[in-house]
ROSE-669418 format. One record per residue: z, y, x of N, C-alpha, C in turn; residue in one letter. Coordinates in steps of 0.05 Angstrom, whole numbers, padded with zeros to 5 digits, always signed. Example, Ala and Ser with C-alpha at 12.3 -4.5 7.8 and 13.67 -1.06 7.14 Angstrom:
2
+00156-00114+00264+00156-00090+00246+00156-00066+00264A/+00142-00045+00257+00143-00021+00273+00157+00001+00258S/
// end
This chain:
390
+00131+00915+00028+00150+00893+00032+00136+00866+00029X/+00114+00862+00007+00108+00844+00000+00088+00842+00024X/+00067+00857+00037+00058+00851+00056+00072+00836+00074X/+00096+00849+00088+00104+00839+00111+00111+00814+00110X/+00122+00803+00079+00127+00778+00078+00101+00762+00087X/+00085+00769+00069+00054+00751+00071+00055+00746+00095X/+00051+00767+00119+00047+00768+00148+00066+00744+00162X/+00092+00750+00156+00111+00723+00166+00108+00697+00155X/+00092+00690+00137+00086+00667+00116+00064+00657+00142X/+00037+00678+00139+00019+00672+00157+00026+00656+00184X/+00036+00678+00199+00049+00676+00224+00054+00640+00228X/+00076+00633+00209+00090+00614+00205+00077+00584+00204X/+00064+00595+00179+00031+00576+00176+00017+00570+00206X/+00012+00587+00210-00002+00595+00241+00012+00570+00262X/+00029+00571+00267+00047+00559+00289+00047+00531+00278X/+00042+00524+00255+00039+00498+00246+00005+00480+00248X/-00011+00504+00247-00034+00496+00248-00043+00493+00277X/-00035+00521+00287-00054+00527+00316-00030+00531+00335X/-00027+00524+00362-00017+00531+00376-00023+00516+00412X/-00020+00536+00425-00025+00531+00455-00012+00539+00476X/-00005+00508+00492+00017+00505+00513+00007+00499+00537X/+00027+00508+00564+00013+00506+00588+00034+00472+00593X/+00019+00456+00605+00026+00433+00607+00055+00433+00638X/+00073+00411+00629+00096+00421+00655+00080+00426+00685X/+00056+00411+00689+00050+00411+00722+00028+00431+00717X/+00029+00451+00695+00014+00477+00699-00024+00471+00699X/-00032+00433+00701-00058+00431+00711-00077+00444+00690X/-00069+00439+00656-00076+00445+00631-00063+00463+00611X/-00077+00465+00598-00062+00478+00569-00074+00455+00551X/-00052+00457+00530-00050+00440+00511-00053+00454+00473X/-00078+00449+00471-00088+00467+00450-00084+00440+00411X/-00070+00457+00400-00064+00438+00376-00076+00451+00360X/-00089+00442+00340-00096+00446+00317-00102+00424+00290X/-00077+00430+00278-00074+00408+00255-00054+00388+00269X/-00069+00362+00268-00057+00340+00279-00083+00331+00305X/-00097+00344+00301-00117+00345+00333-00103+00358+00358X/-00109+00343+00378-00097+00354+00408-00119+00360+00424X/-00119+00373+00448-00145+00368+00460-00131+00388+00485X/-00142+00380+00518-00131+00394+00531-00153+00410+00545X/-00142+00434+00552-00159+00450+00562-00168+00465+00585X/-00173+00445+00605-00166+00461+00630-00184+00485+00649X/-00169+00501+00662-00175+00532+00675-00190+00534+00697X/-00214+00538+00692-00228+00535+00725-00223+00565+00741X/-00216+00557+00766-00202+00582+00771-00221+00607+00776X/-00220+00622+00774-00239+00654+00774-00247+00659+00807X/-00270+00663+00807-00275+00674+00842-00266+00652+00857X/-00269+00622+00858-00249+00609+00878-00262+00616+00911X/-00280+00620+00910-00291+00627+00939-00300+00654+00939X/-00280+00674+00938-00274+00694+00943-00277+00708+00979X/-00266+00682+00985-00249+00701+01015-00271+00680+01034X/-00300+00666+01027-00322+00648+01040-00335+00674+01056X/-00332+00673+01077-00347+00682+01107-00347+00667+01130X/-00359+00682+01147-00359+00668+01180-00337+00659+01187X/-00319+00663+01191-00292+00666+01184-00278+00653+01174X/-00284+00639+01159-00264+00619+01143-00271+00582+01140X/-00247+00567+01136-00258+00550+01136-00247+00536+01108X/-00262+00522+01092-00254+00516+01066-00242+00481+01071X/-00208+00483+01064-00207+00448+01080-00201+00444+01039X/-00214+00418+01030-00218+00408+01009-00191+00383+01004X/-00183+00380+00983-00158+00370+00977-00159+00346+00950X/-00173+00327+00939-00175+00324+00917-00149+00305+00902X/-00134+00294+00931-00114+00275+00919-00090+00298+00908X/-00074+00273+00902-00046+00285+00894-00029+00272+00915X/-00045+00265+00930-00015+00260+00960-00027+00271+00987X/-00025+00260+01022-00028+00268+01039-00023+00303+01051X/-00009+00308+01012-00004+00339+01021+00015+00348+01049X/+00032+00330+01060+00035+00334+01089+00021+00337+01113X/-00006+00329+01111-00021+00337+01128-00032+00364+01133X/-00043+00383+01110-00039+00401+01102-00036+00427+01122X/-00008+00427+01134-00003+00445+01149-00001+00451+01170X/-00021+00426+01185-00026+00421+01210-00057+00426+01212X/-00070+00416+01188-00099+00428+01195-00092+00472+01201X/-00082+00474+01175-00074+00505+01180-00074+00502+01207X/-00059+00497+01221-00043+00509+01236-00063+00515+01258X/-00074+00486+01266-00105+00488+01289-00119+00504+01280X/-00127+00505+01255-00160+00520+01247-00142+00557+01258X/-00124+00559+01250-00109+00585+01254-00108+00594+01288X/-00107+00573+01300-00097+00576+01331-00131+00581+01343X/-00150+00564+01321-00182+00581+01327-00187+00598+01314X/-00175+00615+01306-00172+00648+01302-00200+00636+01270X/-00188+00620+01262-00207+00612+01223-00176+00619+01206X/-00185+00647+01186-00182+00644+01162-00179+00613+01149X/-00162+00602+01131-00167+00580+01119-00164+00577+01092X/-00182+00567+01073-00185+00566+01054-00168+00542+01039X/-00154+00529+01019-00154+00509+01020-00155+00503+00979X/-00174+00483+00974-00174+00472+00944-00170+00451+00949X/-00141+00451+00921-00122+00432+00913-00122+00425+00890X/-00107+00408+00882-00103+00404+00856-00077+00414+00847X/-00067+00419+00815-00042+00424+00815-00024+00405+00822X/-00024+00381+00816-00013+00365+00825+00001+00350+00847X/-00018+00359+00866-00020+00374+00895+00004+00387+00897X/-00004+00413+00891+00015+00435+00896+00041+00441+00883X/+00048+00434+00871+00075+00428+00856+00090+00424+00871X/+00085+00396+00891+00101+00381+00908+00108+00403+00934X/+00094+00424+00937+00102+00439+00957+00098+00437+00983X/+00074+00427+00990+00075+00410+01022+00075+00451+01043X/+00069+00468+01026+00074+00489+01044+00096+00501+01046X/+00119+00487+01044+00143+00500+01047+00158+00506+01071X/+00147+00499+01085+00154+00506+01116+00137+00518+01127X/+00118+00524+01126+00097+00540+01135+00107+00570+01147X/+00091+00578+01164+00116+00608+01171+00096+00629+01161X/+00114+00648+01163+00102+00683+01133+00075+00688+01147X/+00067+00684+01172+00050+00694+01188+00027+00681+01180X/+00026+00657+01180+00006+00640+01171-00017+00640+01154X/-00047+00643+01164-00076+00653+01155-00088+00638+01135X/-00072+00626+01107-00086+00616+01092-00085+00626+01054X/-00106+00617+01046-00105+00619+01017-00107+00601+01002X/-00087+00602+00976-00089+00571+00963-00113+00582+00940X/-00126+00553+00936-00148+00559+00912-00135+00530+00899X/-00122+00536+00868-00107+00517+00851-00129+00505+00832X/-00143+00492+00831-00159+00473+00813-00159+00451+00800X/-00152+00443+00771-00148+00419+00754-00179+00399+00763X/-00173+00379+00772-00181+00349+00772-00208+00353+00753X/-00210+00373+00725-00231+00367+00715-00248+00389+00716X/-00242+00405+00727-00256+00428+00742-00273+00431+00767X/-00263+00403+00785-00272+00409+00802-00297+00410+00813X/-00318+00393+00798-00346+00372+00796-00361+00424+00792X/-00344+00429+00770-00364+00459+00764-00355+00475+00783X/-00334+00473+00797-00324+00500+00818-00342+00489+00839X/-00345+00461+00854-00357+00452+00877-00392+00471+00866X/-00400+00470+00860-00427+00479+00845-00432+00515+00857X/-00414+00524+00852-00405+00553+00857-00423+00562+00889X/-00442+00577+00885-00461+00580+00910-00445+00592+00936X/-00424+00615+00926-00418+00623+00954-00402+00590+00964X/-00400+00577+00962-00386+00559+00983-00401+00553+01005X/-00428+00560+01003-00438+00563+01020-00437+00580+01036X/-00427+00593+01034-00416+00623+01061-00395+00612+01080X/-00380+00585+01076-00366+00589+01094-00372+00572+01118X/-00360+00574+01132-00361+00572+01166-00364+00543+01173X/-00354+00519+01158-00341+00491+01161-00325+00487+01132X/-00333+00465+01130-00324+00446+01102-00313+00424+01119X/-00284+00425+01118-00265+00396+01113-00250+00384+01090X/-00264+00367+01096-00256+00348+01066-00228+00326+01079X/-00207+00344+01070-00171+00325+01084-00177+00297+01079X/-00177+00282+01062-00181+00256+01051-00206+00248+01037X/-00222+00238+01061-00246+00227+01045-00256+00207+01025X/-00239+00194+01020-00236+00178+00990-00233+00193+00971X/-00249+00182+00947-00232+00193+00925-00223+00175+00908X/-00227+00162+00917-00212+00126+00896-00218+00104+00916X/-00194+00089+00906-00191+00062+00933-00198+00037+00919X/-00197+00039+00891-00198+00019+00881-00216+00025+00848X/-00244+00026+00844-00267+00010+00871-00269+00039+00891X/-00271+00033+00915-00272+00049+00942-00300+00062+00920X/-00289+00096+00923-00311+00111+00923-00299+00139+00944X/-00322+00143+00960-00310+00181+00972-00311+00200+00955X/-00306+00220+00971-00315+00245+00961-00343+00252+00958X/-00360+00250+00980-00383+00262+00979-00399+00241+00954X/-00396+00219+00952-00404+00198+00936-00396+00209+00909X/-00373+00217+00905-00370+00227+00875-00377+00251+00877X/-00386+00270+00887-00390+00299+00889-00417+00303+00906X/-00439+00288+00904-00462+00293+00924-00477+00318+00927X/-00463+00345+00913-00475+00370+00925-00455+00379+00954X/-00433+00360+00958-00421+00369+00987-00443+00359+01011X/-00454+00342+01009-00477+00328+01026-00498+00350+01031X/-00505+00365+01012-00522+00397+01017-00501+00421+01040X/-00478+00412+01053-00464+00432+01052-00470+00421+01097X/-00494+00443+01109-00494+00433+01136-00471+00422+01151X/-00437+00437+01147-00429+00434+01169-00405+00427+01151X/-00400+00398+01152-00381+00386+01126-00370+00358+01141X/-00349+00367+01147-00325+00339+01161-00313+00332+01148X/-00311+00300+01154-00290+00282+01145-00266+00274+01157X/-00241+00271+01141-00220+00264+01161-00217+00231+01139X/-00223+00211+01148-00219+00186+01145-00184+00186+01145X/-00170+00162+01129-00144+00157+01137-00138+00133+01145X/-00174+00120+01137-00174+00087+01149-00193+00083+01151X/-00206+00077+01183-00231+00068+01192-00244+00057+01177X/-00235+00036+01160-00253+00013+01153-00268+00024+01127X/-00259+00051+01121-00274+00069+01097-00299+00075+01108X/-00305+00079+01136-00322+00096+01140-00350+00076+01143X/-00357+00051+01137-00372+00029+01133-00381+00025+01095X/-00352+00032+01082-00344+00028+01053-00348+00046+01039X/-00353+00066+01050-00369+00095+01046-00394+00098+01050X/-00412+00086+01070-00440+00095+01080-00431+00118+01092X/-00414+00124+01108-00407+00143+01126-00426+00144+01163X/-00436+00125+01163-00447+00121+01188-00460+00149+01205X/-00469+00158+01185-00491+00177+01191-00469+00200+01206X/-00447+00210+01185-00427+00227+01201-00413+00220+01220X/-00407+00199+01226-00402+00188+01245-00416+00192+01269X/-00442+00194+01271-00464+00193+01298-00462+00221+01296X/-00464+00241+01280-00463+00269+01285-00438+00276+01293X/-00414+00264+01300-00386+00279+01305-00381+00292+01283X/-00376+00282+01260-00362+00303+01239-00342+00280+01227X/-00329+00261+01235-00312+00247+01225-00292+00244+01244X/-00262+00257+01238-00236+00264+01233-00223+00232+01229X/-00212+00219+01252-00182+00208+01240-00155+00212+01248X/-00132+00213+01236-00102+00219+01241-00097+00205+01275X/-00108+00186+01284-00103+00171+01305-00124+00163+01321X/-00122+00160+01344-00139+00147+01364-00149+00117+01356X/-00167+00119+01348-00178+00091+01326-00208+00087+01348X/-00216+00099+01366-00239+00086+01376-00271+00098+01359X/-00257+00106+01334-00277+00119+01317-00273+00138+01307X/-00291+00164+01308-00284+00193+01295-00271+00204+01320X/-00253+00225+01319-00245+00242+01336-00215+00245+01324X/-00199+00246+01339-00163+00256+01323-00159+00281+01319X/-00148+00281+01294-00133+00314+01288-00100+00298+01281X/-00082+00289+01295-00063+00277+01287-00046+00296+01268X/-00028+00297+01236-00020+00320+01233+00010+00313+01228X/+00010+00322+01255+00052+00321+01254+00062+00348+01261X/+00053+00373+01251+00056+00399+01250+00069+00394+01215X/+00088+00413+01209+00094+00415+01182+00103+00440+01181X/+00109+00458+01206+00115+00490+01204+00142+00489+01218X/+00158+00500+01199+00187+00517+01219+00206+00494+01214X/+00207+00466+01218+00225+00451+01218+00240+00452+01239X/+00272+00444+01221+00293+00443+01259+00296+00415+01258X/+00315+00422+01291+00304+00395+01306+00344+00393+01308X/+00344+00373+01292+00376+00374+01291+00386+00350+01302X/+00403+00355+01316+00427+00331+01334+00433+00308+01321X/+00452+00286+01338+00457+00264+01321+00486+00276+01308X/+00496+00270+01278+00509+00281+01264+00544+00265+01284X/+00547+00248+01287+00571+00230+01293+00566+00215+01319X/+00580+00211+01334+00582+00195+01361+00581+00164+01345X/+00602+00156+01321+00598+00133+01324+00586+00125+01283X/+00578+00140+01276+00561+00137+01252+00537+00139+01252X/+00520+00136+01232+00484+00144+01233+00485+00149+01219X/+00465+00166+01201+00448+00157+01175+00418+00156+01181X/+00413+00138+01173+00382+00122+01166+00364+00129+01148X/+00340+00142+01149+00319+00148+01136+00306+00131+01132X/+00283+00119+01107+00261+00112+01101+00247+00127+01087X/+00223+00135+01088+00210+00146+01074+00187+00122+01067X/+00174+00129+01035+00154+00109+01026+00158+00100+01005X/+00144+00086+00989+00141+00065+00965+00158+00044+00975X/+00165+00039+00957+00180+00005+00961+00164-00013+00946X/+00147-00019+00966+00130-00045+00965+00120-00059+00997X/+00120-00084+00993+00120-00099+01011+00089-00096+01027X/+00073-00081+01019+00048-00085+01029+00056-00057+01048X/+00071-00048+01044+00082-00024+01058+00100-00025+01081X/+00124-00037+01075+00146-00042+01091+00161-00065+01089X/+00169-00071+01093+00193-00094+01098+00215-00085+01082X/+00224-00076+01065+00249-00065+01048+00270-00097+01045X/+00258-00126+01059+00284-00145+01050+00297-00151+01080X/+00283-00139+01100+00291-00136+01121+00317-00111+01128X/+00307-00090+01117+00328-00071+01117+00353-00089+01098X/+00359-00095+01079+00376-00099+01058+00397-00117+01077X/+00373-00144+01091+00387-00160+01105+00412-00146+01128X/+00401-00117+01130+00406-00112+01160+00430-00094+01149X/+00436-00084+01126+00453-00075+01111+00481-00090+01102X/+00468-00117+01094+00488-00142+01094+00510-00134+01115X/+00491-00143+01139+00510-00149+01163+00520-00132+01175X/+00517-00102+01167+00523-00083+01177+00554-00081+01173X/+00550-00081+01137+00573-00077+01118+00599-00097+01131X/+00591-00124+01133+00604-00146+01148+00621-00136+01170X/+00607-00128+01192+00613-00115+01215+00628-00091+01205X/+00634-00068+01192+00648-00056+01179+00644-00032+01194X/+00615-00018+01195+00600-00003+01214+00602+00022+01190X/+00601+00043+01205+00596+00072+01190+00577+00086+01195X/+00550+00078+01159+00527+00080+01168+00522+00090+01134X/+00504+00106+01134+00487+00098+01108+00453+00107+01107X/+00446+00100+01086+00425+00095+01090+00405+00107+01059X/+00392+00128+01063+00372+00145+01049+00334+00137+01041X/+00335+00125+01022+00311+00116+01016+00292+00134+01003X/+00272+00144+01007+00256+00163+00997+00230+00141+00974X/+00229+00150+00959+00188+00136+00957+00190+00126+00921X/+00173+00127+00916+00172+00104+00891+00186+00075+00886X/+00179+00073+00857+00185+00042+00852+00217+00030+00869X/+00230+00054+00849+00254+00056+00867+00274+00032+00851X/+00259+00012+00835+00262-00009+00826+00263-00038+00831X/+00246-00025+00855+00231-00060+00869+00249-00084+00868X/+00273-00069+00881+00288-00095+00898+00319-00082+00886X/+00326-00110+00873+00355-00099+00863+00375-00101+00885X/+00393-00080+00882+00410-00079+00901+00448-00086+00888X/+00455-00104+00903+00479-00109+00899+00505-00083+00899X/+00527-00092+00886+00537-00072+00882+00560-00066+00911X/+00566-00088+00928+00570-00087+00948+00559-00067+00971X/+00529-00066+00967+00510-00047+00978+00506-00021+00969X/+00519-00023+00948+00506+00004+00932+00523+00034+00947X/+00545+00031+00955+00550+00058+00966+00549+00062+00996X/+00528+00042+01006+00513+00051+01037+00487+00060+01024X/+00475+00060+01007+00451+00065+01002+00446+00093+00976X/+00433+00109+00992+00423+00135+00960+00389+00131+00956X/+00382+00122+00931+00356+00122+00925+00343+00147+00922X/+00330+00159+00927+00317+00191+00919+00311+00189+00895X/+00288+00174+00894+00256+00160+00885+00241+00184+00900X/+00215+00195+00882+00199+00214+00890+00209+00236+00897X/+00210+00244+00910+00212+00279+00911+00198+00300+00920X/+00191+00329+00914+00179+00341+00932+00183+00346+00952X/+00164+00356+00967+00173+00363+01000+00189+00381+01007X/+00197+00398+00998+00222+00417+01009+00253+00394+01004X/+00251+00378+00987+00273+00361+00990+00274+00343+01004X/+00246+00329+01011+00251+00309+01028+00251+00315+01057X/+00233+00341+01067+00231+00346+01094+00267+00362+01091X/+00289+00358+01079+00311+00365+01086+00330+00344+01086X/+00319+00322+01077+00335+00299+01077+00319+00291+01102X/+00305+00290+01113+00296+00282+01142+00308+00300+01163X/+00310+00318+01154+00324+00332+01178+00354+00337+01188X/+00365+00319+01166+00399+00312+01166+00396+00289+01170X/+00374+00271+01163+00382+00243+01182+00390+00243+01208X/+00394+00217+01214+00392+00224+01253+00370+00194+01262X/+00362+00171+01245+00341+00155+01252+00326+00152+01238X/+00297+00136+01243+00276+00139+01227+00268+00107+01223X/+00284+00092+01199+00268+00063+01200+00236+00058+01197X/+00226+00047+01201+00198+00058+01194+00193+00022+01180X/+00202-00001+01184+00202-00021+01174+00174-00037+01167X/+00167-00035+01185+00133-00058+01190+00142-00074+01211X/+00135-00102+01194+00134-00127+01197+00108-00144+01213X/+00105-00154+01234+00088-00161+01250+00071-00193+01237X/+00090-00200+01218+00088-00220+01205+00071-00212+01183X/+00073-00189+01173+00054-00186+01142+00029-00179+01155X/+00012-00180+01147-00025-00183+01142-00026-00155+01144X/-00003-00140+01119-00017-00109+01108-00012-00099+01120X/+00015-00095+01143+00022-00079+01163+00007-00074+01191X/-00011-00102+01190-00034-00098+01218-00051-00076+01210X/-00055-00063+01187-00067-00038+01186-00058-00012+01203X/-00026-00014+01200-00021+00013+01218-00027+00010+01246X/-00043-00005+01261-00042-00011+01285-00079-00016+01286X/-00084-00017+01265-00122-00024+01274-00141-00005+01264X/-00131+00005+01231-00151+00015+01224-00134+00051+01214X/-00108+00048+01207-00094+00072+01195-00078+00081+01213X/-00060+00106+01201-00036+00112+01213-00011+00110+01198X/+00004+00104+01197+00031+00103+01174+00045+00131+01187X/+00043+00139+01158+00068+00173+01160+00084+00177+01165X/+00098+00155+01169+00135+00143+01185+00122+00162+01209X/+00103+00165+01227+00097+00163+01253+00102+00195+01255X/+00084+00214+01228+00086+00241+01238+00107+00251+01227X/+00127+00239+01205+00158+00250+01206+00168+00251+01227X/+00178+00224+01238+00186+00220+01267+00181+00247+01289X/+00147+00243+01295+00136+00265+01317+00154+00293+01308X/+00141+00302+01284+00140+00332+01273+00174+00337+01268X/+00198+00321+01262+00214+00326+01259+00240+00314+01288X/+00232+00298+01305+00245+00287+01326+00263+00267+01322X/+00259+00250+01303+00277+00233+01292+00272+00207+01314X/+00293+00195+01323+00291+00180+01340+00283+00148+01317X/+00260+00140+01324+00252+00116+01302+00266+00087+01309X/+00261+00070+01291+00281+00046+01304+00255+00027+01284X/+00236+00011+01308+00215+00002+01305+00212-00023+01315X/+00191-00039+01309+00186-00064+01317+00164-00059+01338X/+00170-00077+01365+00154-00070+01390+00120-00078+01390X/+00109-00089+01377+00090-00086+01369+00074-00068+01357X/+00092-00049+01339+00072-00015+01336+00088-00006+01354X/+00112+00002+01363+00121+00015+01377+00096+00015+01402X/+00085-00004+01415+00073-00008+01439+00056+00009+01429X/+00032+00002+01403+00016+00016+01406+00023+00047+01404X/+00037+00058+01384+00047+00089+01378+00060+00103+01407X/+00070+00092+01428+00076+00094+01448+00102+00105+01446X/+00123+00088+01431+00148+00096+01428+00163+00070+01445X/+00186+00072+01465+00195+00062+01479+00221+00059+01493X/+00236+00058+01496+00265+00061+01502+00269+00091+01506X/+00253+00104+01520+00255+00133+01528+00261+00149+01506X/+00251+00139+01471+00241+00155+01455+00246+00139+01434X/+00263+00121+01434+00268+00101+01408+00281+00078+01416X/+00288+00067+01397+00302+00038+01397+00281+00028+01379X/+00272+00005+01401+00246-00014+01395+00262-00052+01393X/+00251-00059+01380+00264-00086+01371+00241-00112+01374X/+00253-00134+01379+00224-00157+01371+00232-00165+01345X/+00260-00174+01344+00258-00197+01315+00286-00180+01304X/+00309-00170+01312+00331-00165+01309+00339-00136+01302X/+00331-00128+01281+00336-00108+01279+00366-00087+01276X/+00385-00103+01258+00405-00109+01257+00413-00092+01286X/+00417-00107+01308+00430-00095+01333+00421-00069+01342X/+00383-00060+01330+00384-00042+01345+00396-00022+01317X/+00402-00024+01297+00421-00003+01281+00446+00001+01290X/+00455-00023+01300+00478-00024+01315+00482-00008+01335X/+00460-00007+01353+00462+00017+01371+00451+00042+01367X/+00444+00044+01347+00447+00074+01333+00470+00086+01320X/+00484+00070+01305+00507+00076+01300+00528+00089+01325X/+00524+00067+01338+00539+00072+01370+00523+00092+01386X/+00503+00104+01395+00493+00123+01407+00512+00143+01415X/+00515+00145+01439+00517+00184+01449+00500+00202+01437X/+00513+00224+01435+00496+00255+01426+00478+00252+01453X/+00489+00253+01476+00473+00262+01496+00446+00247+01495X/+00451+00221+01496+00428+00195+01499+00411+00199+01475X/+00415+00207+01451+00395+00220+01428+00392+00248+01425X/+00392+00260+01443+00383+00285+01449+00365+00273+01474X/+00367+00263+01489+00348+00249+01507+00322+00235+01501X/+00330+00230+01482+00300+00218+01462+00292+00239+01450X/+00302+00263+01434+00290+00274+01415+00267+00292+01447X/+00280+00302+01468+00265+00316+01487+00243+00301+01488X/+00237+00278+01494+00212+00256+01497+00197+00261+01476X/+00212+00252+01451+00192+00255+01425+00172+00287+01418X/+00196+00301+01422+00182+00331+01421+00149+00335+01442X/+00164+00327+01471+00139+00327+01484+00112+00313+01485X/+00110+00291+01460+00098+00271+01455+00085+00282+01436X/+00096+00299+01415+00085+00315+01395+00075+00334+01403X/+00069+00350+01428+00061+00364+01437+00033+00362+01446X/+00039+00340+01471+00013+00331+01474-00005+00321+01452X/+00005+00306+01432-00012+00301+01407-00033+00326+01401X/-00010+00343+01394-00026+00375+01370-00045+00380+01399X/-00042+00384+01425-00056+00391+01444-00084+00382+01449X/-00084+00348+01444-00104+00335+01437-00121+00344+01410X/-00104+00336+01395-00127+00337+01361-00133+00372+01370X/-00116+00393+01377-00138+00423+01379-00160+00422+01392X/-00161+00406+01424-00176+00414+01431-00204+00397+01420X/-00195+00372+01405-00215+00354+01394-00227+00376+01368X/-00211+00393+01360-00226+00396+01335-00242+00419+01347X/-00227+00442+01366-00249+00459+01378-00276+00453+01391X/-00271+00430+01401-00300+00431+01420-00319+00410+01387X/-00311+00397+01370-00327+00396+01351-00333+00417+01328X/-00311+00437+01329-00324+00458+01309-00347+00484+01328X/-00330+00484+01349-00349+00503+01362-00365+00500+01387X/-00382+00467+01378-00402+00460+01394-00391+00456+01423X/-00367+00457+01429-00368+00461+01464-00374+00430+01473X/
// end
């Protein structure tokens, strides 16, 4: 008896001294002892297990662009490549493979942020077929890449970059991949080759909900270097005024930015962040896509020179008819056929979304689909004839 007590005394003791937890985003365990912390993270076992001819390892180090994701799958798959893919947990939490269909040729390799410098090291990664690195940055601020923080990928012969903004590929010392064809961008930029990724798997392509209502998508941060968010508000004003039946779904961060009146408040649902199985379902019950770039801001001439804004491959990949300013619209090649394009007034063209026919937005979504078509048609055959020399 007196033993067993001792044993539960211990025990007890035990849980006060020592104890170890897996952290909520799974990246760590969390090892205590005393009043010391210290975290401990899991390098994963075998990560290049499934490295042959055969496979292609696409490299992941952010915790965003996970939407792109399942469009590289999807090409490397349609060239009959196995696909490898290392992530972070952080990454994967968010779920960017949730639409992906059962059939689909890939394997996840889950890796903590402080693991990754000893798993890259790991010799078979050399067995596989092609190294893509999704996002070649690995910090924007001060601009460093990947290969720059990881210079055993530079040993790796046949190792692409997908840029998300030209003007990295100067800010990098990227030049060199550049003259060899191994640099990837989302868009027809004049530089690199396109893999555009507005593939996201088994999404439906759903109707306008009401003949004479909308609802309005944004997706994004709410910040001004991003979008215009006092332009929408304005356009909300006058909506409410007009006594229009509309509302309006904001996705993104910093869901703080801009206070909203209480007048406004029941046309408008804030998300904030969410993962992707929630938000690619709140996109797919919208029926328009504001995408809200301003011809007037400085920061927005990026989606038109050097980047692509992700408004562009919701839109494509899901058929959301966008309601844009004619200046990207021109370049993105969205046009009355395939959107309601605006110069200064945006206001009216919500107005005529609200008001739309089913028929006349089913008329656009046919356009947009075929637009997304030709895209994926392009970036495959761009990535085939650079992976397999043609």
């Amino acid at each position: 008896m007196k033993k067993i007590l001792i044993q539960t005394k211990l025990k007890s003791w035990a849980k006060h001294i020592f104890s170890l937890t897996l952290s909520k985003d799974k990246s760590h365990y969390l090892l205590k002892i005393f009043f010391l912390k210290i975290k401990v993270f899991k390098k994963p076992k075998h990560p290049f297990k499934n490295a042959n001819e055969n496979t292609v390892l696409i490299i992941e180090r952010q915790n965003h662009h996970g939407e792109c994701l399942p469009s590289y799958i999807k090409y490397l798959n349609d060239l009959k490549f196995h696909v490898d893919i290392l992530l972070i947990p952080a990454l994967l939490n968010q779920q960017p493979f949730c639409l992906m269909p059962s059939d689909a040729d890939y394997s996840i390799i889950e890796c903590p942020e402080k693991c990754f410098k000893k798993v890259l090291q790991d010799k078979k990664i050399l067995k596989y077929k092609h190294i893509i690195i999704a996002t070649a940055a690995f910090e924007y601020i001060p601009k460093i890449s990947m290969i720059q923080r990881f210079p055993i990928l530079q040993k790796f012969p046949s190792l692409y970059l997908i840029e998300h903004d030209i003007k990295d590929i100067d800010d990098h010392d990227e030049r060199p991949y550049l003259e060899q064809n191994r640099i990837f961008t989302l868009w027809n930029f004049g530089l690199g080759k396109m893999i555009n990724p507005s593939y996201f798997g088994k999404t439906k392509i759903t109707p306008k909900n009401d003949e004479k209502s909308a609802t309005f998508i944004v997706v994004g941060a709410l910040e001004k270097e991003r979008k215009n968010h006092l332009l929408l508000f304005e356009s909300i004003e006058k909506l409410v005024a007009l006594k229009q039946n509309f509302h309006v779904i904001i996705i993104g961060r910093n869901q703080n930015a801009y206070p909203i009146s209480e007048k406004l408040k029941p046309y408008i649902t804030l998300t904030g962040f969410i993962p992707y199985p929630q938000m690619f379902d709140e996109v797919e019950k919208a029926d328009f896509f504001l995408t809200l770039l301003d011809p007037q801001n400085e920061d927005h001439n990026r989606y038109i020179t050097s980047g692509v804004t992700g408004s562009t491959q919701l839109i494509l990949g899901f058929a959301k008819v966008p309601i844009i300013q004619k200046k990207f619209a021109d370049f993105y090649g969205f046009d009355d056929t395939n959107a309601l394009v605006y110069t200064d007034d945006m206001t009216n063209s919500m107005l005529k979304a609200i008001h739309m026919p089913k028929q006349k937005y089913q008329a656009c979504q046919k356009v947009l689909i075929q637009k997304q078509q030709e895209l994926f048609n392009t970036s495959e055959k761009n990535l085939k004839r650079i992976l397999k020399n043609l």
